[in-house]
Every structure is written in structure tokens, then in C-alpha cells.
N, C-alpha and C positions, 0 to 999 in steps of 0.2 A: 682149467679155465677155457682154453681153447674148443675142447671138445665140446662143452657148454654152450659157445659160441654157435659154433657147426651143425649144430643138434638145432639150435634156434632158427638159425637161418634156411637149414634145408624143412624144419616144420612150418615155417612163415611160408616156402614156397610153396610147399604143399598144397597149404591151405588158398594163396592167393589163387592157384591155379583152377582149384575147385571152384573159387569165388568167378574167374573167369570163365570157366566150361559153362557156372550154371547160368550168369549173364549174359552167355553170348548164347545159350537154349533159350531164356526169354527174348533175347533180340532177332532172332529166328521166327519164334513163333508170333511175334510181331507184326515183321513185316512178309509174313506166310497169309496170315487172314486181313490186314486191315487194310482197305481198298483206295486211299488215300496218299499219296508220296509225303504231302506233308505228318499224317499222322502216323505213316512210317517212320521219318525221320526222327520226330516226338521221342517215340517210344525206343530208338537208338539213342537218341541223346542219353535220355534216363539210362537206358543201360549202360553205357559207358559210365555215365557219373557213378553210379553204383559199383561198379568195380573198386574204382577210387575211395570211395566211400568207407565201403565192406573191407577193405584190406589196409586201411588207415594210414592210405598215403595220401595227402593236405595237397590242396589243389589251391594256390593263388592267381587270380587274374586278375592283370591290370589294362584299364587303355582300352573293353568294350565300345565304350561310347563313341571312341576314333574311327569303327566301322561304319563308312555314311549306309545308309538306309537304303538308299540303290543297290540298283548292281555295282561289285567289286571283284577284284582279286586276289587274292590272300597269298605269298609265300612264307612261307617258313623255314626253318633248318630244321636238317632232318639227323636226326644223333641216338633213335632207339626203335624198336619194336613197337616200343608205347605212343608214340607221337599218332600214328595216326585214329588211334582211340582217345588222343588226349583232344586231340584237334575234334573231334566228334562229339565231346563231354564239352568242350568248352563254345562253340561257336556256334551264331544262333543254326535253326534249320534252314534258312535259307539256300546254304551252301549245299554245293556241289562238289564232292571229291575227285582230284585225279590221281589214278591209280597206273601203277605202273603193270605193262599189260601181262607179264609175268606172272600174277596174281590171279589169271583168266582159266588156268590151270588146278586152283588149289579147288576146288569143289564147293565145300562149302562157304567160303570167303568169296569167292564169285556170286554166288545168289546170292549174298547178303549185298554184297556190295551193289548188284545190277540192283536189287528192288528198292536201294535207298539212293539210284540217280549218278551212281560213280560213273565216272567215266575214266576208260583207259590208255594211255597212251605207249606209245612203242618206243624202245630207248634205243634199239642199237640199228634197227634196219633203216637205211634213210630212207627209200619208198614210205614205210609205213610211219615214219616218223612226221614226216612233211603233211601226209593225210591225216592223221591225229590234230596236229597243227591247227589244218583249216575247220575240223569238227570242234577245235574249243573257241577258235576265233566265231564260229556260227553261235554256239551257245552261249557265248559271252552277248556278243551282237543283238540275240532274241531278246535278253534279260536276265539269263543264270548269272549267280555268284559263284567263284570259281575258287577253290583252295589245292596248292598245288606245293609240293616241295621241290625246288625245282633243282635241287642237287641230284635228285633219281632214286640213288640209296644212300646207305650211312656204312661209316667203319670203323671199327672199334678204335681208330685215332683220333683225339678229341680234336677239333678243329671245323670249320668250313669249308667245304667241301667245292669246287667248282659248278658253274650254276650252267643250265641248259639253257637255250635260248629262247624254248618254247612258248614258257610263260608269261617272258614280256616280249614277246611280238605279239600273243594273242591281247595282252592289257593295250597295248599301242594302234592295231588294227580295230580291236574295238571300241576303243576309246574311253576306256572305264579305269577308274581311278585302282592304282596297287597301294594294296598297305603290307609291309613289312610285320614279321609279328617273328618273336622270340620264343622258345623253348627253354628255360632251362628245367634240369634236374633230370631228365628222362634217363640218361645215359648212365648214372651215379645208380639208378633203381636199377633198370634192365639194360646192363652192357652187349653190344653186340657177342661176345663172345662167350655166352653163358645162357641161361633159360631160365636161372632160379635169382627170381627178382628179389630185390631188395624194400627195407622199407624207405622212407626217403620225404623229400618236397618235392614238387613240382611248380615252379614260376612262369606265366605267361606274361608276357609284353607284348602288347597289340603295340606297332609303333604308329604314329603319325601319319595319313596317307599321300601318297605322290598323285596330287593330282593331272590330269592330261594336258594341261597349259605349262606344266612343267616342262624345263627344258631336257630333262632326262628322257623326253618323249619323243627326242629325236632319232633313238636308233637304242634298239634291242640290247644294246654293247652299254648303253649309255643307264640304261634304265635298271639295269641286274648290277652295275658298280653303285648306282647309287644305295639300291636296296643292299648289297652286299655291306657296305662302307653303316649304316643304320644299323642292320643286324651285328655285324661285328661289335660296335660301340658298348653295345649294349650284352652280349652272350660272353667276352672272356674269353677267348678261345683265338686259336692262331686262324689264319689266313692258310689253309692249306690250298687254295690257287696257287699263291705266289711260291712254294714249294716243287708244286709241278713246274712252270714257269723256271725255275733255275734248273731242273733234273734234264729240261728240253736242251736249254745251253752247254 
């Protein structure tokens, strides 16, 4: 029965993986000819859904409507590989990806990302970190909607992860309202420490947005415990801040 098991699971990755090569060649050729940012985006979103779709992992989203129409800024937890295709499938095109600048390296995930608007930011050098900063604080400022995970990466330890500060100083500087939004199920499909996905759910929770009259709007510190303390309510999952926090002591 085992080997049964094993035989399925590595033929389901198989298959999902082809399912992804050949959606991410139509999300290529996409945004290769179509001379539009938004009708690039369009045709990304479709692809993404389709991945999901074609490999028959069920995609729930809840709490769309909580996104105001304006400009906003989106965090999320970040707990897979899949998150930021899932974030792509699920959220209108308005948004604006931030990518970690790491990512400027892989080749083809660079030109997809540049031609659909990402922006990248720097995680470890503080120079380039601060300069990234003031370039999302601008783009917020002009009118972009901003989706960011603002943990950086993920690790195969389920939990929340510490949060950078980047993200809410640019929602605070530019004065645009942050919503909180949940992930689950990514981690249970594609665990960090593996490649051959599973089948699975995936549940979104757009939470509630923190508007800028809030008093969480007083300082960068103030603004990521709130979001954190909302995300956590809702994802299950431990507080791994408060982990690092005792390993410092």
C-alpha cells in the first residue's frame, strides 16, 4: 500500500510540474507581446488560476470586498513557494508585487516579474534597504497598490515569522490604509523542504483593513503588532517572534 502511495504522489508531481512549466510558457508569452501593464496582469492572473485549477488543488477566498477600491497595502504570511502565485491568482490586478531582490538573479522570473510591475526590495544590505523603502513609499504616494510579505522568506517551521519594518512605514508615510490577509494551506501542498507538491486546500482571509486614523498609525512597531496579532487570530500557527525574543535572553 505504501508503494501505491509513493507511485501517486510522485505521478501527481509530475504532472503538476508540467501543468506549471506550460502556464508559466503561456504567462511568458503574455506579457512578451501584450503592450498594456494591465492586460499583462490579466493574462498572469488567468495563468496562475489555472495552475490551481488544472492540478485540482480548490482555492477558497474569503473577505475580497474588505479590499477598499483605492490605493492599499496588502501583507501576508509567507509559508510556501506557492504563496506568491497564489497571491497573483487571487488578487485583483491592481496590485503591485514586492519581491525580494534575490529574485533579480533567476532569469526568467525576473522578466516576468519586471513586465508585470514587481518591484524589488533589498533584505540584508541596509544602504539598499532604506533606498527600496523610499521607492515603495513613492509608489504608494503616486497611487500603486502594494502586496508585500513582509516576513522576507519562509521556513519549513510552521509559524510566523518576524516582520520587517518596511512595509508599514511605507502604509504610514503614505498614508493608505493596510489589510491584513491570511494564507492557509500553502505549506501542507508545497513544504519548504521538498518540490513535489501535494494535493490539498488552499484558504484565503482578506482580513479587515487598518485604516490611517488608526491609532496603530503611530509608529511602524505599532502597525506590524497590530497586523501580526489579526494574522495570527486567524492562521493557527505559533508566534515564532516571540521564540527569537527568548533565544536573544
Amino acid at each position: 500500500m505504501p508503494s501505491k502511495i509513493n507511485l501517486f504522489s510522485l505521478l501527481y508531481s509530475l504532472y503538476t510540474w508540467i501543468i506549471f512549466v506550460l502556464c508559466l510558457i503561456l504567462a511568458l508569452l503574455s506579457v512578451s507581446v501584450l503592450p498594456k501593464l494591465s492586460w499583462r496582469r490579466y493574462w498572469v492572473k488567468k495563468s496562475a488560476r489555472l495552475i490551481f485549477i488544472l492540478s485540482a488543488i480548490k482555492m477558497n477566498i474569503q473577505g475580497l470586498e474588505k479590499i477598499p477600491k483605492d490605493r492599499v497595502l496588502i501583507v501576508a504570511n509567507h509559508a510556501s513557494y506557492l504563496d506568491g502565485i497564489i497571491l497573483h491568482a487571487a488578487l485583483p490586478i491592481k496590485f503591485t508585487f514586492v519581491i525580494k531582490s534575490e529574485m533579480q538573479s533567476v532569469p526568467i522570473a525576473n522578466y516576468l516579474f519586471k513586465r508585470v510591475g514587481s518591484r524589488f526590495v533589498e533584505r540584508f544590505k541596509p544602504q539598499g534597504s532604506f533606498r527600496d523603502a523610499r521607492k515603495l513609499i513613492r509608489a504608494a504616494s503616486s497611487g500603486e497598490s502594494l502586496a508585500i510579505f513582509p516576513e522576507g522568506t519562509f521556513t519549513e517551521k510552521p509559524g510566523l515569522n518576524k516582520f520587517r519594518a518596511g512595509a508599514f512605514a511605507s502604509a504610514i508615510k503614505s498614508d493608505i490604509p493596510l489589510v491584513p490577509l491570511v494564507i492557509l494551506g500553502s505549506r501542507k501542498i508545497l513544504p519548504a523542504d521538498t518540490y513535489l507538491p501535494r494535493t490539498g486546500t488552499i484558504n484565503i482571509h482578506v482580513l479587515d483593513a487598518i485604516p490611517p486614523n488608526d491609532n496603530a498609525f503611530n509608529s511602524s512597531r505599532e502597525l506590524a503588532a497590530l497586523s501580526r496579532r489579526r494574522i495570527l487570530e486567524v492562521l493557527n500557527e505559533p508566534d515564532l517572534s516571540l521564540e527569537i525574543n527568548e533565544n536573544k535572553n
